[in-house]
N, C-alpha and C positions, 0 to 999 in steps of 0.2 A: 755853816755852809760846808756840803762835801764837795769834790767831782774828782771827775776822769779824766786823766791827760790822757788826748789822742795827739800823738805822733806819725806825721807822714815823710819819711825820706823818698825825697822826689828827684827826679833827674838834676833839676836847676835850684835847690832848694830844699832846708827843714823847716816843716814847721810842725809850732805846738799849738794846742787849743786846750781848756779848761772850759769841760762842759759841765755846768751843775743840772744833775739829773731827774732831780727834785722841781726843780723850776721850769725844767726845759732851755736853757737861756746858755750861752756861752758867755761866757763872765770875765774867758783874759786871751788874748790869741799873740803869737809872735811867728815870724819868720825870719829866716838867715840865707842869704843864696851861697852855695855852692859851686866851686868853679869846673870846671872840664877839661882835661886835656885831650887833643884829635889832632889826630895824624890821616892823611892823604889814604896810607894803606887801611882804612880802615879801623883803627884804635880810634876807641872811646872810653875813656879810663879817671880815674879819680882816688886821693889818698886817704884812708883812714881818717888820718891829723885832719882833715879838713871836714869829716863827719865829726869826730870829737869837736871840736874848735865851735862849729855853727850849732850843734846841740846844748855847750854852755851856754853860748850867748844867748840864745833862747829863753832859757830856764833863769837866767842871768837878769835877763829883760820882766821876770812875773817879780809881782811885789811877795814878800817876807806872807803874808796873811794869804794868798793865794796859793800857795806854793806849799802851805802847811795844811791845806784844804784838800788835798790830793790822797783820795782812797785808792788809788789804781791806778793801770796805766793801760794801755792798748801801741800795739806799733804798726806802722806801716811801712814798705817799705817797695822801691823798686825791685822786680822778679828779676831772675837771671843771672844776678851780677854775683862773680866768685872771687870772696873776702877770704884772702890765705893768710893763716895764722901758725907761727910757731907755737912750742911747746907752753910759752911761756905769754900767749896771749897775745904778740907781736906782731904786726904785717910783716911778711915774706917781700909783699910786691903791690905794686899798683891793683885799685878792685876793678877787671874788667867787668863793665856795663851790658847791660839788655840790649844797646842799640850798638858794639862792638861785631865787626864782621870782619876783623881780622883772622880767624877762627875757620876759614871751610874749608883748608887742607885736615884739620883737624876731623870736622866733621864726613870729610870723604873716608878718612883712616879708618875711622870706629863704623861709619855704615859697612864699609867692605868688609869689615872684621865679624861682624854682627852678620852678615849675609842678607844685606842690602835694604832697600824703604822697608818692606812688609815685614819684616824679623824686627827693624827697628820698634814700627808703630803697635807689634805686640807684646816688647818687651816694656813700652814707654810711655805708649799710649799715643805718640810723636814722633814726628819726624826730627832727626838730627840735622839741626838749625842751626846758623852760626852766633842766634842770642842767647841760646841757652848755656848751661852751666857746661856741663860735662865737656863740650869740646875745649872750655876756659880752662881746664884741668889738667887735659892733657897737653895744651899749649904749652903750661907753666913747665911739664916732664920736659918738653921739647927745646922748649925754648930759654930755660934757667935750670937744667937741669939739678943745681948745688942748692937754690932754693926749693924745689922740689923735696929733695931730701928731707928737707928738715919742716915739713908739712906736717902739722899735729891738725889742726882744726879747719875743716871745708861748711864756711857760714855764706848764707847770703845778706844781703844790707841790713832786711829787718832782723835776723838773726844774730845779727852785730849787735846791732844797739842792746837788741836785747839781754844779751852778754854783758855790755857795759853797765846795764843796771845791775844784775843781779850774778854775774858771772857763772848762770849755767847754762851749758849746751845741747841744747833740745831744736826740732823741728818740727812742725806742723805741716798737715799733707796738703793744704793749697798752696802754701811757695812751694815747698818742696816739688809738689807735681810739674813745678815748670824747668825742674832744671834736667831732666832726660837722664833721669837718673833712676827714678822712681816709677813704678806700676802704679797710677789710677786706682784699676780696678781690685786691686789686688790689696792697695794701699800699703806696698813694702818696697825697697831700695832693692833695686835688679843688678843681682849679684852677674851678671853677665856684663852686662854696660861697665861694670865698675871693675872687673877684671879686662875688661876690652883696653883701659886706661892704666893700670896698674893693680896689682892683687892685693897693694895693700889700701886701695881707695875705700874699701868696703866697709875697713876696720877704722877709720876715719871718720864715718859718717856720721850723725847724731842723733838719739834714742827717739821716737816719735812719741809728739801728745798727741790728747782732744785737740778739738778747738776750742772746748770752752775749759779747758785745765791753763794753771798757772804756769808759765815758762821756769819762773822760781818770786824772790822775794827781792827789794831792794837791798842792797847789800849799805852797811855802815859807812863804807869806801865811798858809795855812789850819791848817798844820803848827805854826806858832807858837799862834794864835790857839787852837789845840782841844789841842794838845798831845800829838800824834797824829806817826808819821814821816810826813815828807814823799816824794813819789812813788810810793806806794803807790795799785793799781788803785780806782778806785771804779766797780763794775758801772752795767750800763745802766738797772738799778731799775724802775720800776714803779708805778700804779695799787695800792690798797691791796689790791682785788679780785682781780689779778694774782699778788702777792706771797701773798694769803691761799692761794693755790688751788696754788702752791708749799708754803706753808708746813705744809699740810693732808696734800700727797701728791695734788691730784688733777691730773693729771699723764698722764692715760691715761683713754680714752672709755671712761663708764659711770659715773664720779667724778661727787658730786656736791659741793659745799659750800653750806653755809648758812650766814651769819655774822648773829650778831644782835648789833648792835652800834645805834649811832641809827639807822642804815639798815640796813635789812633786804634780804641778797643774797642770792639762789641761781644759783649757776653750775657748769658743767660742762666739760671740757677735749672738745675735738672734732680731730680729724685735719681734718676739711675744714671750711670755713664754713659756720654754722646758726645762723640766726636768722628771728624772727618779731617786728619790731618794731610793728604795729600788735596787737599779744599781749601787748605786754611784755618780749618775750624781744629784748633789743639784742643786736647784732653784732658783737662784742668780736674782737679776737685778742689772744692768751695772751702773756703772756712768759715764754717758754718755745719760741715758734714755732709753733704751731698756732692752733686758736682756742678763746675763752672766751665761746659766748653766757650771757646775764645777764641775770637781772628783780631790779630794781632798787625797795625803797617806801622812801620818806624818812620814813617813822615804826614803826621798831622798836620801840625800847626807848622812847621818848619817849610812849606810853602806858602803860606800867606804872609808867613813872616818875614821869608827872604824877598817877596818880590812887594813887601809894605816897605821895606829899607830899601829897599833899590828905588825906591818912587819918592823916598824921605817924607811920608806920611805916621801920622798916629791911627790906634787901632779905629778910632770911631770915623775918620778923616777916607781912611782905606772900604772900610764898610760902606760908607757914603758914596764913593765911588764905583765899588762892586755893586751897588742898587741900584744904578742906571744902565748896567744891561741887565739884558734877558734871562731867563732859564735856558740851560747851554751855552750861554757867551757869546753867542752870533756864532759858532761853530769851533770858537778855541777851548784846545785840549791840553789841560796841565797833566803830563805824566811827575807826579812829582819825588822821586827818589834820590833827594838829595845825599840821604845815608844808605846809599845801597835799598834793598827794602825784606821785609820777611815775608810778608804776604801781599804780592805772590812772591816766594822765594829766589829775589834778585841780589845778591849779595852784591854783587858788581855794580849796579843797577846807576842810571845818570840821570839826573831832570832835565826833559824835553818839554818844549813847547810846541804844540802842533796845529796844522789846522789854520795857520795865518795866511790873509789875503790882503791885497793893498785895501778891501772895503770895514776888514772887520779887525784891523791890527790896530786897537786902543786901550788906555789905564785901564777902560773900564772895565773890557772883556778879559782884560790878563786879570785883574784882581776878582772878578769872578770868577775866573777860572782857576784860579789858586785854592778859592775858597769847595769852589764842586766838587776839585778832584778828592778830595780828603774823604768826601762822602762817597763819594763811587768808590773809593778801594774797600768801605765799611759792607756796601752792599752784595760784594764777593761774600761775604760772609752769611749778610742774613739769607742769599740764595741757600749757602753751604745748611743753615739750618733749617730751611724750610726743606731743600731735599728729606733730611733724616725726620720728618715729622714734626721738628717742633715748630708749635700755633705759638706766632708770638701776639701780645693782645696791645701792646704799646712800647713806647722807647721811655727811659729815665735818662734824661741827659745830663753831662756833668762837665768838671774838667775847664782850663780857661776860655776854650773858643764859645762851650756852653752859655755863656756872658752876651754873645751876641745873637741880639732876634732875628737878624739875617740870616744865620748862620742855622739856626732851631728852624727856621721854615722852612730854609734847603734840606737838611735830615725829615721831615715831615713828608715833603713831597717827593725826593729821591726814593726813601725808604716806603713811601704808602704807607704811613703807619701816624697813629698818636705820638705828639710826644709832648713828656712831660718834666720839668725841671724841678729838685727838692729846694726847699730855700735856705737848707747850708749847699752852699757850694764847692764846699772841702769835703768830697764826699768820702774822703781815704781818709782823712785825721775823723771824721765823724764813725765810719767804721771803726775804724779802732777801740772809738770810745766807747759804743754801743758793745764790742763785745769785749770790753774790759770790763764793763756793766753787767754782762753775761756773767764771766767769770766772777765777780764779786758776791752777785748776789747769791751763785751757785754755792759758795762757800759758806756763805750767810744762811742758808738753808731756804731759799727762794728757788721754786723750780720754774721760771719762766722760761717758754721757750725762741729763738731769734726771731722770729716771725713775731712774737708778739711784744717782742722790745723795739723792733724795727716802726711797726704799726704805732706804735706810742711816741716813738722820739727821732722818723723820720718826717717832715713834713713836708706835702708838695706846693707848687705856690699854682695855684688854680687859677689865678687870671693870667698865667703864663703859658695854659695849654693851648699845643695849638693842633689842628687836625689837618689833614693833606688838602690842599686843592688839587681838584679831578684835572682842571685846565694846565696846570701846571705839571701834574705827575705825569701825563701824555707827554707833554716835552723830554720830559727829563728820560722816561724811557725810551728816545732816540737819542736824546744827549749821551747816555750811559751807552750806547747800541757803538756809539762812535769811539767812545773812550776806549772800549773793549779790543776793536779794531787796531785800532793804533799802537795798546798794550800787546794783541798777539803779532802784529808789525815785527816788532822794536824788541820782543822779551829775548830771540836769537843773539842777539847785539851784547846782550847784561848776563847769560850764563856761565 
């Protein structure tokens, strides 16, 4: 038996899976959670030591004959987050997070310096956001300036790991495009952006692959330590966003994915570059070689989840609940920006409930209304792409909220669209795996191309699809009409 280890670092959690590819089958899976540290001002941050730590366990947890079964590897990993590393391989400092919004003095400095949104979105492809990289960067000048100095290596998470296996320093153009660093169309590091921050950021930064090239090989070091053979490919990996839209099958224009996970994604595979970042819709390219624009909200599931604890209910308990109201809620309105939000770009941003009356203030309508708003910040997005021409022809849904059929109907009829769910539900560690699959076999002198490794070893679960109701989607297009309202209200209050 061979397989692929796909690796996903996620916001609350690593996990590994062991897919044999031969059989189709997953054959060993582990996960490890992750802790967070968060502060009031907006930090969202996490150590090193505790990615190392929950990757052994991991790897700790597969049996001696699994583990020896490993031709490859694939990673995933959360976008955004800026892993500073000394000369000698070492954290400097805590890794700021995707969902960190400590960061928009930072990002005011570099737009004024850059000559404001439009110079940014041409040099970027994006707007300077307070999740991406770049303003992480100049935080650190600012804010540590002794650890600054001694800055050798600027990685993001998958970028990390990746290093841990193999100890070489390379980057791929789908994370890489999310950290506002990088040209999209261009596919090179914007020597302006990186002198906005320091002159010497440029000379920092890390040599670009394929996507489907090797980052490097397991090193003997790594081999021991995970118990894993040594010298084995470990692909160029990927953003979690990246790796989902692999791991989905969208892979070809008109795909769309949704992941509802703490962050709420919608993204689509494009042949040419399309983006609308003053929309929301960021500039992504894919890894895969095309591109991935993306609307991105920092509060998915962290509204049903705060107002499921507040009720001290479980997830199926909470769904149960939210099924006895309506579409729209009887008129309650979840704004829900527990972490500030990025799209629409509220850095400040607070969760409001709105829209309560002595007739319609019950579990029921709060817990559905926790669960709609997460979809209504989704379809800011799919407007932003229908604007620019893209026909989208159905939804892949993913990510934990994905798990629920309440949840799959509301995207179906909010969004007017199919949707359909793959039956791995780790669609980031499945990513991974599929193009560490890519990479192997490219080496092996196999020319398949991702479309048609996707098509082979994504599968959808067909009694799972579900298609809109007409009765329903009328609702929702006034429920959504109200949300709106209330969002252009209140956005004066969060800038």
């Amino acid at each position: 038996m061979k397989t692929i280890a796909g690796i996903d670092m996620g916001t609350q959690s690593i996990k590994v899976v062991l897919y044999d590819w031969e059989s189709r089958t997953i054959v060993a899976s582990f996960q490890e959670l992750v802790d967070l540290i968060a502060e009031n001002d907006g930090t969202r941050e996490q150590k090193v030591e505790w990615y190392d730590a929950a990757l052994e366990k991991c790897f700790a947890s597969l049996s001696v004959k699994d583990k020896n079964s490993i031709a490859a590897i694939g990673i995933s990993g959360h976008q955004h987050g800026f892993v500073p590393l000394d000369a000698d391989g070492k954290s400097l400092y805590n890794v700021k997070l995707w969902n960190d919004t400590s960061t928009v003095e930072e990002c005011r400095i570099i737009t004024e310096a850059a000559g404001g949104d439009d110079a940014i979105i041409a040099e970027v492809c994006n707007l300077m956001l307070p999740g991406f990289t770049a303003p992480k960067i100049l935080w650190l000048k600012r804010h540590k300036p002794d650890l600054f100095d001694k800055l050798r290596y600027i990685m993001l998470p998958h970028d990390y790991l990746n290093y841990v296996f193999t100890n070489a320093y390379t980057a791929e153009c789908g994370d890489a495009s999310g950290m506002a660093l990088f040209n999209g169309k261009r596919r090179t590091w914007s020597k302006k952006i990186c002198a906005i921050i320091d002159e010497k950021v440029i000379g920092l930064l890390p040599p670009l692959i394929a996507s489907d090239e090797p980052n490097g090989f397991v090193t003997e070091k790594a081999a021991v330590r995970f118990g894993i053979p040594v010298g084995i490919p470990v692909a160029s990996g990927g953003g979690d966003n990246m790796m989902s839209a692999i791991g989905t099958g969208t892979v070809r224009d008109g795909f769309l994915t949704m992941s509802l996970g703490t962050s709420g994604t919608l993204f689509g595979y494009s042949d040419l570059p399309l983006a609308d970042p003053k929309n929301g819709l960021s500039g992504f390219n894919s890894s895969t070689g095309g591109y991935l624009p993306l609307l991105c909200t920092m509060n998915c599931t962290v509204a049903s989840e705060e107002t499921r604890k507040l009720f001290a209910l479980d997830v199926k308990e909470f769904d149960s609940l939210a099924a006895k109201s309506p579409a729209g809620a009887n008129g309650v309105v979840f704004l829900p920006f527990f972490n500030g939000e990025r799209t629409p770009n509220l850095p400040n941003g607070r969760a409001s409930i709105l829209g309560i009356t002595a007739a319609n203030c019950s579990q029921e309508n709060l817990a559905r209304a926790a669960l709609e708003s997460a979809i209504f910040g989704m379809r800011i997005g799919l407007e932003a792409f229908q604007v620019l021409g893209f026909k989208a022809r159905e939804i892949r849904i993913t990510g934990g909220g994905s798990k629920s059929p309440l949840w799959r109907q509301m995207v179906a009829d909010i969004m007017n669209l199919p949707v359909k769910r793959p039956v791995n539900a780790e669609a980031a560690t499945m990513g991974g795996a599929i193009q560490a699959l890519w990479c192997l076999l490219k080496r092996e002198g196999v020319n398949s191309t991702i479309a048609e490794l996707t098509d082979e070893h994504i599968l959808i679960r067909d009694d799972e699809s579900i298609v809109p109701n007409a009765g329903t989607v009328a609702e929702y297009n006034k429920a959504y009409a109200g949300y709106n309202t209330y969002l252009k209200a209140l956005t004066p209050l969060y800038k």
